[in-house]
N, C-alpha and C positions, 0 to 999 in steps of 0.2 A: 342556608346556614348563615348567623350573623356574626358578625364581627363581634358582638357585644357577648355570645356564646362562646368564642375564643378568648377573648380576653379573659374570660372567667377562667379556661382551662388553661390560662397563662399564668396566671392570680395565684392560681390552687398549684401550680406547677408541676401541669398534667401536660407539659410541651408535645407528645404526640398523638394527643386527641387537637390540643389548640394549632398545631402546624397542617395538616390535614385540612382545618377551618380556612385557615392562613394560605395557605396554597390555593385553594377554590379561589377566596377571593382576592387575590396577589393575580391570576389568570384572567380575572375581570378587570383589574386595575392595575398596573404594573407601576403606575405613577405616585400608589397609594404609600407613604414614607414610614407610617405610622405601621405598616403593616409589614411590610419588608423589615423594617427595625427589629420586628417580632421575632419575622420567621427565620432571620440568620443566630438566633438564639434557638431557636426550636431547632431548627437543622444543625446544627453543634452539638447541642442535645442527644442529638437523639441519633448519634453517629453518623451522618452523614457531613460530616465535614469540608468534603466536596462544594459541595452546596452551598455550605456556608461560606465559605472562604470566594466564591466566585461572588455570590450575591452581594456580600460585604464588599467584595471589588468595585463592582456595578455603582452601588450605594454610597461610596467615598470618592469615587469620581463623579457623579452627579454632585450630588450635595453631603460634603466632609461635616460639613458644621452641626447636619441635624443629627448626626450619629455622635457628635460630641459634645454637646449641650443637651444630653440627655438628663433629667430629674430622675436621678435614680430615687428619691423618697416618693415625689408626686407620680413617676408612672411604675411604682413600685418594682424596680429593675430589676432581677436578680442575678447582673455581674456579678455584684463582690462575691456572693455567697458560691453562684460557681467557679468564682476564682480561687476562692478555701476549696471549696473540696477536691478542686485538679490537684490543686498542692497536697493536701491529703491525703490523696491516692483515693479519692471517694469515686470521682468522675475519671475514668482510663479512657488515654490513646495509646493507639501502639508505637509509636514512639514520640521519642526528644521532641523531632520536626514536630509531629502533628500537634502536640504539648501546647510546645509557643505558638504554634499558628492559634489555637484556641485562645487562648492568655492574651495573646495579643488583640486579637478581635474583641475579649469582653473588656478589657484595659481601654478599650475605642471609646468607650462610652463613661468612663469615668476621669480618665486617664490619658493623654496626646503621652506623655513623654514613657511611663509605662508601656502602651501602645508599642512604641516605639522599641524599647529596648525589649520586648517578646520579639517583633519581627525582624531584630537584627539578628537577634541566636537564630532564627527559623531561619534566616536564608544566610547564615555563616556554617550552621550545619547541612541543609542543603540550597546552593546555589543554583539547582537544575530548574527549578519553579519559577516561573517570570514572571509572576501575580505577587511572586515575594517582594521580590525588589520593585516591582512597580508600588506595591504596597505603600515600600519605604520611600520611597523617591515623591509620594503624595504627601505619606504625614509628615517627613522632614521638610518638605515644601511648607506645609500646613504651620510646623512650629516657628519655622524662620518667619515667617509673615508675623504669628501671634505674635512674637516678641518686638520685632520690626514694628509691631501698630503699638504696643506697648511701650516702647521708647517715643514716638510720637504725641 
């Protein structure tokens, strides 16, 4: 199975034929960024949020920057669009928590300070998740810097 077959079913946003792809070869590669970027959208997708949320963990502790200098026109993203339909009620969690935790993961890729303000609701409604505030404790590091090199 090729990556370039998943992409398609990413494209057409067919996320659990392209996540399926994305998994196979994420097991051969773990180091592949382009691919992992994918699959914590397909795993969002596709209810498994779990998933997503650890991997997106994984993925902003290695490297913050490449999930946030994302082209959403040139690699045709489709955050915003799932971020209308959460709001919508198109795309359902079962709750608030899980809401922002989504919001907030696809806001990563458009959005540091959006980002940011999903994962504060998600861990002011629940603080029991350590992945939450480890979250916050990365991108608020992350924005202090941006602005810090900005005034620079």
């Amino acid at each position: 199975m090729s990556e370039m077959l998943a992409n398609h079913y990413f494209l057409v946003r067919n996320f659990l034929s392209a996540k399926s792809i994305y998994e196979s070869l994420f097991e051969k590669d773990a180091n592949n960024k382009l691919v992992a970027k994918k699959l914590i959208i397909c795993y969002l997708t596709t209810s498994e949020l779990n998933k997503s949320l650890d991997l997106f963990l994984s993925q902003i502790k290695q490297d913050i920057d490449f999930l946030l200098h994302s082209d959403s026109n040139s690699e045709d993203c489709p955050c915003p669009e799932l971020a209308a339909k959460i709001d919508a009620g198109e795309l359902i969690f079962s709750s608030e928590f899980e809401k922002n935790i989504a919001l907030g993961i696809l806001w990563l890729y458009c959005s540091l300070e959006k980002s940011i303000a999903y994962f504060k609701t998600a861990e002011s409604l629940n603080n029991a998740d350590k992945r939450i505030s480890e979250i916050n404790k990365i991108l608020v590091k992350k924005l202090i810097s941006t602005k810090s090199n900005s005034i620079n």
